[in-house]
Short mmCIF file of the C-alpha atoms (twelve columns), coordinates in Angstrom:
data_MODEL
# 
_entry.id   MODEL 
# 
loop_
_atom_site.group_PDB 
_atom_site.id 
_atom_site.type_symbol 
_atom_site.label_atom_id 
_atom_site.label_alt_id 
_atom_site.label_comp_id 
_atom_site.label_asym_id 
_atom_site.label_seq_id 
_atom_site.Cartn_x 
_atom_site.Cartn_y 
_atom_site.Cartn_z 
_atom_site.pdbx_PDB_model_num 
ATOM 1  C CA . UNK A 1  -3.298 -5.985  23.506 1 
ATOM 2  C CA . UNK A 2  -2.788 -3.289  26.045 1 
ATOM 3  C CA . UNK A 3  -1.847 0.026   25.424 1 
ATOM 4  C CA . UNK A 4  -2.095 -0.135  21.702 1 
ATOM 5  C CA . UNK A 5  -3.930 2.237   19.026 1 
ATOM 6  C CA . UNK A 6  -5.051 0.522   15.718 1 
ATOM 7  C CA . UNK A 7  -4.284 2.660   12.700 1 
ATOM 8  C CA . UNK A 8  -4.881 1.720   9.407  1 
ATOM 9  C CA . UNK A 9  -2.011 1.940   6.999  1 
ATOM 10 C CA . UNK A 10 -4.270 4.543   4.857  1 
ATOM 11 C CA . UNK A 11 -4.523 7.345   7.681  1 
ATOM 12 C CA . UNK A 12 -1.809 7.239   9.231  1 
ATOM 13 C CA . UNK A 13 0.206  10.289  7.432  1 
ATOM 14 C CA . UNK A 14 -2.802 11.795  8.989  1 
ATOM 15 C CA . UNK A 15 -2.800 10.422  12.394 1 
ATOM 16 C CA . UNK A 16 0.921  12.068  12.887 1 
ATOM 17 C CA . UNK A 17 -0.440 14.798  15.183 1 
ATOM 18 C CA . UNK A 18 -2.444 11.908  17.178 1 
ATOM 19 C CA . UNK A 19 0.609  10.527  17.817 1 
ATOM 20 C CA . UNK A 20 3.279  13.158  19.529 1 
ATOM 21 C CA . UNK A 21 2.828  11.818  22.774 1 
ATOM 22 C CA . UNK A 22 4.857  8.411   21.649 1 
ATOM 23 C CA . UNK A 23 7.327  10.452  19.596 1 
ATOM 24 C CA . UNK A 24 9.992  9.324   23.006 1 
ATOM 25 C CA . UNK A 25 8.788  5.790   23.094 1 
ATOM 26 C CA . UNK A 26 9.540  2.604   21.666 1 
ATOM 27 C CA . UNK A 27 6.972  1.676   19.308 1 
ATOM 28 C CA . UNK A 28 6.173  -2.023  17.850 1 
ATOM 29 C CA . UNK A 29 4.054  -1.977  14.978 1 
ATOM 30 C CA . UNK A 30 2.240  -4.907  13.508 1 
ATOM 31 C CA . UNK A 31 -0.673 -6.187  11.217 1 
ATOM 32 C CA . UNK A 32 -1.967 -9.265  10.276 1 
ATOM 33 C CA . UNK A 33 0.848  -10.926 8.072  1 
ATOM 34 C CA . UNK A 34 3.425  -7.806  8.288  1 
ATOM 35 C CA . UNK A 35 3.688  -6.267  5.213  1 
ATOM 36 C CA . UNK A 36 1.878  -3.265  5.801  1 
ATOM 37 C CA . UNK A 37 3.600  -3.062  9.476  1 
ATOM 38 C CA . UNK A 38 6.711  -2.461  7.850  1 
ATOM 39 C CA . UNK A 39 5.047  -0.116  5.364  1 
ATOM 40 C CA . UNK A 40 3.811  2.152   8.462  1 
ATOM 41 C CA . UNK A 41 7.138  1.302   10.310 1 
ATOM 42 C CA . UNK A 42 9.018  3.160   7.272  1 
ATOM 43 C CA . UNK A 43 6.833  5.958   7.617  1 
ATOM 44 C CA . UNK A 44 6.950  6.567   11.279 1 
ATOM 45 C CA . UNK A 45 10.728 5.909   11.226 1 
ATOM 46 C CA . UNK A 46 11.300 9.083   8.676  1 
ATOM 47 C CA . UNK A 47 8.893  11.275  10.669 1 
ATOM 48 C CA . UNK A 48 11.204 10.728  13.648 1 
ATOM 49 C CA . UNK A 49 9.496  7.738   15.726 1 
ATOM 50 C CA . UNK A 50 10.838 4.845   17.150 1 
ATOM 51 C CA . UNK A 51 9.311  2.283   15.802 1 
ATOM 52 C CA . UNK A 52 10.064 -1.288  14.571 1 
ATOM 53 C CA . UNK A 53 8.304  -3.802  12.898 1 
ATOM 54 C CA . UNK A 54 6.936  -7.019  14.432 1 
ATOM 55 C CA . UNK A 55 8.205  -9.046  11.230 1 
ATOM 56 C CA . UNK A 56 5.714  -11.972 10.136 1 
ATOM 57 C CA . UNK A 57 3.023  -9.608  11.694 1 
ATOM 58 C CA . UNK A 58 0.397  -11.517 13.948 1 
ATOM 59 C CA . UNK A 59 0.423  -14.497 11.433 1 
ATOM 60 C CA . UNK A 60 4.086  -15.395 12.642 1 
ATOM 61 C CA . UNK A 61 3.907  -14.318 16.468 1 
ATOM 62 C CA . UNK A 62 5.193  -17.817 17.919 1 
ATOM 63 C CA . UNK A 63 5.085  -16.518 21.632 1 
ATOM 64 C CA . UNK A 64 2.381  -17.931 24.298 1 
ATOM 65 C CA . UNK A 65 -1.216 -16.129 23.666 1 
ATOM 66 C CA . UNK A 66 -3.295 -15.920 26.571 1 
ATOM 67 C CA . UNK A 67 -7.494 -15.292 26.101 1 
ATOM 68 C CA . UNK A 68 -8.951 -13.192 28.547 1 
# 
């Protein structure tokens, strides 16, 4: 996908400073089944980011995927 960063749910207390620049942005945050998504959503939600969880994580995505 475009534009994203891939952070595992381990680091990314530690990534904080990484991420200022999209402390004014929306951000969608997702994994593989979304559990840990909404883990890291939590965490990025009390340090004052916008985020929101893509619920069902990739696993449930139901939109059109197109291979490039």
């Amino acid at each position: 996908m475009p534009n994203t960063d891939c952070i595992p749910i381990q680091i990314i207390t530690e990534k904080m400073k990484d991420l200022e620049n999209y402390r004014n942005k929306t951000m969608i945050v997702y994994c593989r089944s979304g559990n840990r998504s909404e883990t890291a959503t939590k965490i990025l939600n009390e340090n004052g980011f916008k985020a929101f969880n893509m619920i069902g994580g990739i696993n449930g995505w139901e939109g059109e995927v197109v291979h490039n």
